[in-house]
Legacy VTK file of the C-alpha trace (Angstrom):
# vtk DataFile Version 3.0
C-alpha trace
ASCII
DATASET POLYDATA
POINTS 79 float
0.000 0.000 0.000
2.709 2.313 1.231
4.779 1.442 -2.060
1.040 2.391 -4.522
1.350 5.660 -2.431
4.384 7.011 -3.120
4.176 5.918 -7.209
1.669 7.787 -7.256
3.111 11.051 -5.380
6.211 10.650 -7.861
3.457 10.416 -11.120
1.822 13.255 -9.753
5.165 15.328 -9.455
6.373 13.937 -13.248
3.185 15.295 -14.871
3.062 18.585 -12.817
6.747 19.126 -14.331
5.739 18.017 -17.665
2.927 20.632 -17.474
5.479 23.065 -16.579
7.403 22.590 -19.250
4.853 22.373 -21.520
3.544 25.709 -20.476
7.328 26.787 -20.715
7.453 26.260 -24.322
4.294 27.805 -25.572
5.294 31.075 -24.141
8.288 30.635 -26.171
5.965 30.220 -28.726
3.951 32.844 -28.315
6.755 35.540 -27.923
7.708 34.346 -31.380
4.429 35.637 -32.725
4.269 38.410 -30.790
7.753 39.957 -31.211
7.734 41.999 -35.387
10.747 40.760 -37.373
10.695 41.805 -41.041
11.419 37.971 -41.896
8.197 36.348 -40.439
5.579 34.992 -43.014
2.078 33.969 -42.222
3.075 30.605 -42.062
5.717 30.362 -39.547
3.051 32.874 -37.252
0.244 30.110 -38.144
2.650 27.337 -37.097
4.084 28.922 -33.934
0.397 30.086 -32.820
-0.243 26.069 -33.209
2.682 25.005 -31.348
1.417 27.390 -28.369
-1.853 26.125 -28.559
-0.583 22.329 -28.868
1.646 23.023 -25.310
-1.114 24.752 -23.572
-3.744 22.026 -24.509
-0.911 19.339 -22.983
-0.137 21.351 -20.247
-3.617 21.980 -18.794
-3.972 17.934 -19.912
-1.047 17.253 -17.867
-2.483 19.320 -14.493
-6.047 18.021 -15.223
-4.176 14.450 -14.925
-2.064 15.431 -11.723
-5.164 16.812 -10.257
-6.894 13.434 -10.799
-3.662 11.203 -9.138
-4.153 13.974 -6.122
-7.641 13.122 -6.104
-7.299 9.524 -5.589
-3.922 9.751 -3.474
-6.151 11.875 -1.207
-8.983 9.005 -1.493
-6.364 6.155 -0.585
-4.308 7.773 2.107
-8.034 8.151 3.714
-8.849 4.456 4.121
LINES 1 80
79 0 1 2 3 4 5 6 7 8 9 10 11 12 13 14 15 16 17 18 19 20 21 22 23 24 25 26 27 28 29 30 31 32 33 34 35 36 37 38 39 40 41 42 43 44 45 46 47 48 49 50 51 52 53 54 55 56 57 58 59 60 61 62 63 64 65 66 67 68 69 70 71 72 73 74 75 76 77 78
């Protein structure tokens, strides 16, 4: 029991970092679009805007998923 417990404190930490990240990276992203340079087409804008939007949908996926493995730590540590 005490083993399921902490596997699931360490998935719940990996996922919160990979949300970090995630949400890291799509600001990146979406400084690219933001910041003028006479170079940028509408292409690389329409790309980068997906990128940001394909690292914020993963990292509120990855926090929705943490929140769940809280939800049930709380529920086993309970019993």
């Amino acid at each position: 029991m005490e083993k399921a417990l902490k596997d699931l404190m360490g998935k719940i930490v990996d996922f919160k970092r990979f949300a970090i990240v995630l949400l890291a990276v799509g600001v990146f992203f979406y400084l690219g679009v933001i910041i003028p340079t006479p170079d940028k087409t509408e292409i690389n804008t329409a790309v980068m805007m997906m990128m940001t939007s394909a690292c914020l949908g993963g990292s509120i996926f990855f926090f929705a998923k943490a929140k769940k493995l809280k939800n049930k730590l709380n529920e086993l540590s309970n019993k």
